[in-house]
C-alpha positions in Angstrom: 8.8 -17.6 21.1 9.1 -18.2 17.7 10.6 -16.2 15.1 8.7 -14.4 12.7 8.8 -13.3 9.3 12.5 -14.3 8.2 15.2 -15.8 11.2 17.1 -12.7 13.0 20.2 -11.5 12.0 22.6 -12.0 15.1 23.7 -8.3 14.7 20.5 -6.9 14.3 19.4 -8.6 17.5 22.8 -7.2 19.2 22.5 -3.8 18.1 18.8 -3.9 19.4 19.6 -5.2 22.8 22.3 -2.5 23.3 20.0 0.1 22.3 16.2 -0.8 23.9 17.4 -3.5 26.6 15.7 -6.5 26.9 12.2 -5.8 27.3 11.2 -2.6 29.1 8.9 -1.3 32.3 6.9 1.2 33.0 6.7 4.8 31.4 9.5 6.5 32.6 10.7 9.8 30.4 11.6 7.5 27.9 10.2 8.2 24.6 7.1 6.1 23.4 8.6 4.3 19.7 6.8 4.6 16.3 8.8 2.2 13.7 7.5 2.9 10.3 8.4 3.4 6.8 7.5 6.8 5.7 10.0 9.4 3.7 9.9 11.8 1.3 6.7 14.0 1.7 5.1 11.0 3.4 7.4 11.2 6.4 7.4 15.0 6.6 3.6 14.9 6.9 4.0 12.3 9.4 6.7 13.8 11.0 4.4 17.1 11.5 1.4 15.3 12.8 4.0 13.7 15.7 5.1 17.2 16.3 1.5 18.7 17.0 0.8 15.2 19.4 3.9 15.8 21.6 3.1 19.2 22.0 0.5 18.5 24.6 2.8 15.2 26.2 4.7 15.0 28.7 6.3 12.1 27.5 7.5 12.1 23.6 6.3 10.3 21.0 8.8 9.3 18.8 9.3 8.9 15.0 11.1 6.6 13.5 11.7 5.4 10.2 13.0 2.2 9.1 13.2 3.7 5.3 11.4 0.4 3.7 9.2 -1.9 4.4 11.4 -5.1 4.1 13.7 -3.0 6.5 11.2 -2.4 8.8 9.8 -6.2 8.9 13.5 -7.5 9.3 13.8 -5.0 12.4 10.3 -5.6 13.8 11.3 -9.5 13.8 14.5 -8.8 15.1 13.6 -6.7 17.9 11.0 -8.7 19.0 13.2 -11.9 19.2 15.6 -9.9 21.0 12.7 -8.8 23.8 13.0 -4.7 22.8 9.7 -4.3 20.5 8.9 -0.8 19.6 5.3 0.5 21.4 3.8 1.2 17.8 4.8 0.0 13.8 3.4 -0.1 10.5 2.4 -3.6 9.7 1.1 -5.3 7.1 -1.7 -8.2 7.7 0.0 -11.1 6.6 3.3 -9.8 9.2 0.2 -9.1 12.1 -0.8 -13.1 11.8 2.7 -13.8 12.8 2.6 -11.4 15.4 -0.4 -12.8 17.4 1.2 -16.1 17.0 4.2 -15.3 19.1 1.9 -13.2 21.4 3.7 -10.3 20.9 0.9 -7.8 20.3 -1.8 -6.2 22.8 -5.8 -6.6 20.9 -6.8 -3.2 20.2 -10.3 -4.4 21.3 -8.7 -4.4 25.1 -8.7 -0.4 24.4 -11.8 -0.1 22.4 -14.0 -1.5 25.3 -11.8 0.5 27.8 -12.4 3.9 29.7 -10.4 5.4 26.2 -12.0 3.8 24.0 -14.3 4.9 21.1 -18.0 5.0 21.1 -20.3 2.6 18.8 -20.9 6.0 16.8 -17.4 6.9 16.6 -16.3 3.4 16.1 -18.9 3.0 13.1 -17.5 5.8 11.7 -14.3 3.8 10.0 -14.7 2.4 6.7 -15.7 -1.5 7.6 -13.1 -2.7 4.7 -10.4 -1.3 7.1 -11.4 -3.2 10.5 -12.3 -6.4 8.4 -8.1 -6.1 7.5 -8.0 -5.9 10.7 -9.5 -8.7 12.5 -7.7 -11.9 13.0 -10.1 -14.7 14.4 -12.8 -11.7 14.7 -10.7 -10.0 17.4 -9.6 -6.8 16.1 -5.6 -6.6 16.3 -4.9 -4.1 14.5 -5.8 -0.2 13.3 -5.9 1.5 9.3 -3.1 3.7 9.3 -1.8 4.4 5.4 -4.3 2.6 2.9 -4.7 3.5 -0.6 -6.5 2.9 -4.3 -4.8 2.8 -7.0 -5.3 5.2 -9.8 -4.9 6.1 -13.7 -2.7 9.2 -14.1 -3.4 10.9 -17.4 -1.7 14.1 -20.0 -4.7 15.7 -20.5 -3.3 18.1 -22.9 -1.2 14.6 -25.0 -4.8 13.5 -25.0 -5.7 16.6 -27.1 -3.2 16.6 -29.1 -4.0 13.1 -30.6 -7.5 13.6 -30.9 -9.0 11.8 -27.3 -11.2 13.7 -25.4 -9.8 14.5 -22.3 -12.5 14.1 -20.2 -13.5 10.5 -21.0 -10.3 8.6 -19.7 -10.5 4.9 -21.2 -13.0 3.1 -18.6 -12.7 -0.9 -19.8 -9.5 -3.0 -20.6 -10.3 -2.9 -24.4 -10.3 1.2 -24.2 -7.2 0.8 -22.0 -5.2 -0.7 -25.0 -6.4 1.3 -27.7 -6.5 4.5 -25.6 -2.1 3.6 -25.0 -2.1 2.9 -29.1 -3.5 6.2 -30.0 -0.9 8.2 -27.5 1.4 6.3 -28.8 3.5 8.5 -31.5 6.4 8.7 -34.1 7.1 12.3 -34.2 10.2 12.1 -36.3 9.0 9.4 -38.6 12.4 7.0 -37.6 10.0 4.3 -37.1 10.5 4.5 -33.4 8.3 5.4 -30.6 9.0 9.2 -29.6 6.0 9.2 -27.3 4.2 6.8 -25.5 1.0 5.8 -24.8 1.9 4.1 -21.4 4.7 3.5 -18.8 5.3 0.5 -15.8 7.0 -1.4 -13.6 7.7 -4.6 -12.7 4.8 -4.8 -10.2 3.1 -7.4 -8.5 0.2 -4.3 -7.5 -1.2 -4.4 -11.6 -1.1 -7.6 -11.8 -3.5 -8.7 -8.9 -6.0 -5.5 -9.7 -5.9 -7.2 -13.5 -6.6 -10.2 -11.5 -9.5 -9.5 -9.3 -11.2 -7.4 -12.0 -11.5 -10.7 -14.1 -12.6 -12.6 -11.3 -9.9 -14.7 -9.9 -8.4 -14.7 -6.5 -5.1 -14.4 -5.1 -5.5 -17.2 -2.6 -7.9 -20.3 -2.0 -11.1 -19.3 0.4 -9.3 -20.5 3.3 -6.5 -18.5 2.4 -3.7 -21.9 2.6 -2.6 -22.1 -1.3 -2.1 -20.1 -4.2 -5.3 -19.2 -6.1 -3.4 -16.6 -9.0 -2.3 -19.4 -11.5 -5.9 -20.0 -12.7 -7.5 -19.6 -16.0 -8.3 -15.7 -14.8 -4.9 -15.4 -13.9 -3.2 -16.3 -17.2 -5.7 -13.7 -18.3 -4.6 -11.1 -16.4 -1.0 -11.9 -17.0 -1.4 -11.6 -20.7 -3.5 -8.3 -21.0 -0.7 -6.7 -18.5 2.1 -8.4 -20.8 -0.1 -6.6 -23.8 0.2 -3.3 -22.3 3.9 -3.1 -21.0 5.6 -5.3 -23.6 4.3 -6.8 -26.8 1.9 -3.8 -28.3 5.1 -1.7 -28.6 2.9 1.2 -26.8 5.0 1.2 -23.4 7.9 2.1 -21.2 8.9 -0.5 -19.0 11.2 0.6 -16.4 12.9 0.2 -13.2 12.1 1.6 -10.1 10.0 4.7 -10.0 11.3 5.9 -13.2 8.0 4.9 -15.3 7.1 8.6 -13.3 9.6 10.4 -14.5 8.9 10.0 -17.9 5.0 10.7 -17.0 6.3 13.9 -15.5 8.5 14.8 -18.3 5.8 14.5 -21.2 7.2 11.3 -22.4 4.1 9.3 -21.6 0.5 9.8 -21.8 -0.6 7.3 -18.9 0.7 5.6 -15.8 -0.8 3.4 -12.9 0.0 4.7 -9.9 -1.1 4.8 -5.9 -3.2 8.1 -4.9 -0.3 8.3 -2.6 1.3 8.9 -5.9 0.6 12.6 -6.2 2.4 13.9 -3.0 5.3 12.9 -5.3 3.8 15.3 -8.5 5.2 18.3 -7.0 8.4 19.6 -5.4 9.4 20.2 -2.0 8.1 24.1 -2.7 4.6 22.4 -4.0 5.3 23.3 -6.8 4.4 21.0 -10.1 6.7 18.9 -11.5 4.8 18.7 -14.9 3.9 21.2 -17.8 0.8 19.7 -18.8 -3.1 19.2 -17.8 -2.5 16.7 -15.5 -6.1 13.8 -15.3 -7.1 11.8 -12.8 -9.6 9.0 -12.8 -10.6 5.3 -11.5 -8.5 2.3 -12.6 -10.0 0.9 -16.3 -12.1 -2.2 -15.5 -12.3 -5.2 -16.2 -15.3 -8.1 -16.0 -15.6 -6.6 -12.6 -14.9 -2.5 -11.7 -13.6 -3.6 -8.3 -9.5 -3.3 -6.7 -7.6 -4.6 -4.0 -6.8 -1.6 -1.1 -3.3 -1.2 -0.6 -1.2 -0.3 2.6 -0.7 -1.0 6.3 -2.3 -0.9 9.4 -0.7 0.0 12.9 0.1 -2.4 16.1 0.6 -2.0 19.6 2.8 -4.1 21.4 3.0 -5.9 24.4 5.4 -3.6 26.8 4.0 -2.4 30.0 0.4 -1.4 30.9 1.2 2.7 30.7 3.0 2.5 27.4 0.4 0.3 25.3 -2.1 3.1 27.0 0.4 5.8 25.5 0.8 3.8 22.3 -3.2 3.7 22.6 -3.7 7.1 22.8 -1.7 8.3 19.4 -3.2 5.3 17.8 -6.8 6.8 18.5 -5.7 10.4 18.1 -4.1 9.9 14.7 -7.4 8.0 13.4 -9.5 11.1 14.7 -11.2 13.2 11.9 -9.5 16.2 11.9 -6.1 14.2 11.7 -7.1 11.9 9.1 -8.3 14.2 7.1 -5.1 16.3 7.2 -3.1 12.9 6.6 -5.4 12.4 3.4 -4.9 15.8 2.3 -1.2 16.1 2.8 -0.4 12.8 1.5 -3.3 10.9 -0.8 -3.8 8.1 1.9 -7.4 7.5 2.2 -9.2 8.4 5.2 -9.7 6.1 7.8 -12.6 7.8 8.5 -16.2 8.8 6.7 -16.7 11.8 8.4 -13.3 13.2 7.0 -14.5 13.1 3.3 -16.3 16.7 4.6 -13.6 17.6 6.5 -12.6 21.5 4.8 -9.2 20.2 4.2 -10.1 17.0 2.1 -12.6 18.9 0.3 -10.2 21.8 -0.7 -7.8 18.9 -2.1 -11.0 16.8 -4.0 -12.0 20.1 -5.5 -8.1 20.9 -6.8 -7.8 17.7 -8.5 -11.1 17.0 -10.6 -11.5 13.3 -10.6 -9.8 12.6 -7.6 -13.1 12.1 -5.4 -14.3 10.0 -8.2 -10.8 7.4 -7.4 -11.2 7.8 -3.8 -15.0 6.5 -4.1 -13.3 2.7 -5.2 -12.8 2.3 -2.0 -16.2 1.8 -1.9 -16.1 -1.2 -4.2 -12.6 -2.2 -3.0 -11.3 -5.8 -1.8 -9.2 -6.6 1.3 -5.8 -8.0 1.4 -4.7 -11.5 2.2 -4.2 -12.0 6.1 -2.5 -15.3 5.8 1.0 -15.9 7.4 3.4 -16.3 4.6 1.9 -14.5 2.0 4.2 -11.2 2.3 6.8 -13.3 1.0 4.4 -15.2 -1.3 3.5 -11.8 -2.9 7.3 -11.4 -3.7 7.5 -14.8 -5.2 4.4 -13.8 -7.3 6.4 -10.9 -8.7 9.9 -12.0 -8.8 9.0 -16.1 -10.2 5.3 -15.3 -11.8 5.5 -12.0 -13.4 9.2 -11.0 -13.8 9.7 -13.7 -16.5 6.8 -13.3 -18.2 7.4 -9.1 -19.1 11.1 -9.8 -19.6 10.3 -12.3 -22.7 11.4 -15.5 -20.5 8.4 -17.2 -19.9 4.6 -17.3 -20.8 2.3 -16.2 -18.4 0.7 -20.0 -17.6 4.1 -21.7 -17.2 5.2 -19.0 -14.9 1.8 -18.7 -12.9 2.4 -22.4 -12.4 6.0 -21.8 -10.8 5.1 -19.6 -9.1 2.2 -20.7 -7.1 4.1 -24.0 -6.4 6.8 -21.9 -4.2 4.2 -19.7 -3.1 2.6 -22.7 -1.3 5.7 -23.7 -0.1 6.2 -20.8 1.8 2.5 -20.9 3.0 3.0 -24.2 4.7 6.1 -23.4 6.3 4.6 -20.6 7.8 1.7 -22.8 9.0 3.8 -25.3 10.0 5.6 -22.7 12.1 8.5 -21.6 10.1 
């Protein structure tokens, strides 16, 4: 078998030996495993919807999360080396390629055209973007769990103040910039920024939106070399390097702070995931903001289109009763009632159509005006790359091609060039077999 995704940690595999064993049989009473990367408000919701599954099990279905997603890679490799997978985990497409590789996942198409499987109705149901994610070599190996869109957060009542209209959030790049100039203010007359128009992170996620909107690609058609460091690419680079760094009209931060300083009135816009308002309010659902809080779809570019975000889900290859266990949650989860709630609870998108009339998801549309109006790019949404490799390309893009460019080290071409060579690299180790 080979290894996947980066070579095991000897202690990892140790401590996942002495607590799975190596390999396991039938059901038993012992407790079907979830590995995924959920906290916060995220993991209580999912936390919840595992509570109301098990209450009608005889055998439990358990919860566990790995905290982040390069944790829960590194333990995913390392448990499968070590012959002690869980039953279910979060997975991203490019980690999924590596996974049929080593054979170490069950097709979900086995259960689809199975006794428990879902009718062509039911199955036709799910937006197509997700199951397109999802096949590998037209066989469908995976399932949508937590996808998303990304949106523009906006202080409606900052927008007021300096004389925008609240309800026309800026719609193109051009009104993007001027919109961040404008909200941009001296209150004190120092000659420095009190306010600001705009905040960010060091992010791969604006960058490729930037890219796609202008037309370029992440990868090649094929999907086996870097595609980012082309003339729409430098583009991209330089309008994001515009907003975050040489206008003078943004905070550029670490971590999640760019939301702080959103929250706290600082700032009059931020990019953010729709997953991003679970985190708007406190653990008592209350707001963590005095102001009108907007909501609206990402400003566009040549072309009004985004890349979807998140995971899918994968069943692996254990014993026949607990890939049919693994199954069943799977299929339960992605039902309309629990998709819907997921949505509602946390700002994932529904895996489902039906859902977007589902009471719950229709309360929450109607609370946040302009929400439905950023769920509906999903409509006009772009997958993912599937290829092997390019989880850790998409680091390289961000750490070697974007990194230098908003700290003042490099220009956008020279690093686009850098980092598409190492991306490449990686790409044909990976098809090479590591």
């Amino acid at each position: 078998m080979k290894a996947i995704l980066t070579k095991p940690n000897l202690l990892a595999t140790f401590l996942v030996l002495v607590a799975g064993g190596c390999g396991r049989g039938g059901g038993g009473d012992e407790p079907v495993r979830f590995w995924h990367a959920m906290g916060g408000p995220l993991g209580r919701s999912l936390d919840g919807l595992v509570a109301d599954f098990n209450e009608s099990r005889v055998v439990p279905f358990e919860s566990v999360s790995m905290g982040r997603y390069q944790a829960l890679s590194q333990k995913i490799m390392a448990a499968v080396a070590a012959g002690g997978p869980p039953d279910v985990a979060q997975c991203y497409e490019a980690w999924t390629a590596n996974l049929i590789e080593n054979e170490s996942l069950v097709p979900l198409s086995r259960f689809l055209e199975g006794p428990d499987g879902l009718s062509a109705e039911s199955f036709g149901d799910i937006y197509e973007i997700f199951l397109g994610g999802a096949r590998h070599g037209g066989v469908l190996w995976s399932f949508p769990f937590n996808k998303s869109v990304r949106c523009l957060y906006y202080n409606k009542t900052m927008f007021r103040e300096v004389g925008l209209d609240p309800a026309k959030p800026p719609r193109t790049w051009e009104e993007y910039r001027a919109y961040a100039k404008t909200l941009t203010v001296d209150e004190d007359g120092d000659g420095e920024a009190d306010r600001f128009g705009l905040a960010g992170q060091i992010t791969v996620t604006m960058f490729e939106n930037l890219l796609v909107q202008n037309g370029g690609t992440l990868l090649n058609e094929d999907e086996t070399r870097a595609a980012f460091d082309s003339p729409e690419g430098v583009e991209a680079l330089e309008f994001m390097t515009d907003l975050l760094r040489r206008d003078g009209t943004a905070l550029l931060s670490q971590g999640f702070e760019y939301q702080n300083e959103f929250l706290a009135g600082n700032v009059g816009m931020i990019e953010g995931s729709s997953v991003s308002l679970a985190f708007f309010n406190d653990r008592d659902g209350q707001p963590k903001y005095g102001f009108e809080l907007g909501i609206a779809p990402l400003p566009a570019g040549e072309y009004d289109v985004q890349l979807v975000a998140g995971t899918d889900v994968v069943i692996f290859v254990t014993s026949p009763e607990r890939e049919a266990d693994a199954w069943s949650f799977v299929k339960w989860f992605t039902d309309t009632d629990q998709t819907a709630r997921w949505s509602a609870e946390t700002g994932y998108l529904p895996v489902r159509k039906s859902a977007m009339n589902h009471p719950l998801l229709v309360e929450k549309l109607k609370k946040h005006a302009g929400l439905s109006a950023a769920y509906a790019q999903l409509d006009r949404a772009l997958p993912q790359p599937k290829a092997k490799g390019w989880y850790a390309g998409r680091q390289i893009l961000e750490r070697d091609g974007i990194e230098p460019v908003l700290r003042g080290r490099l220009e956008p071409r020279e690093a686009l060039r850098v980092a598409a060579e190492k991306a490449n690299a990686e790409l044909a180790k990976e098809r090479a077999g590591g």
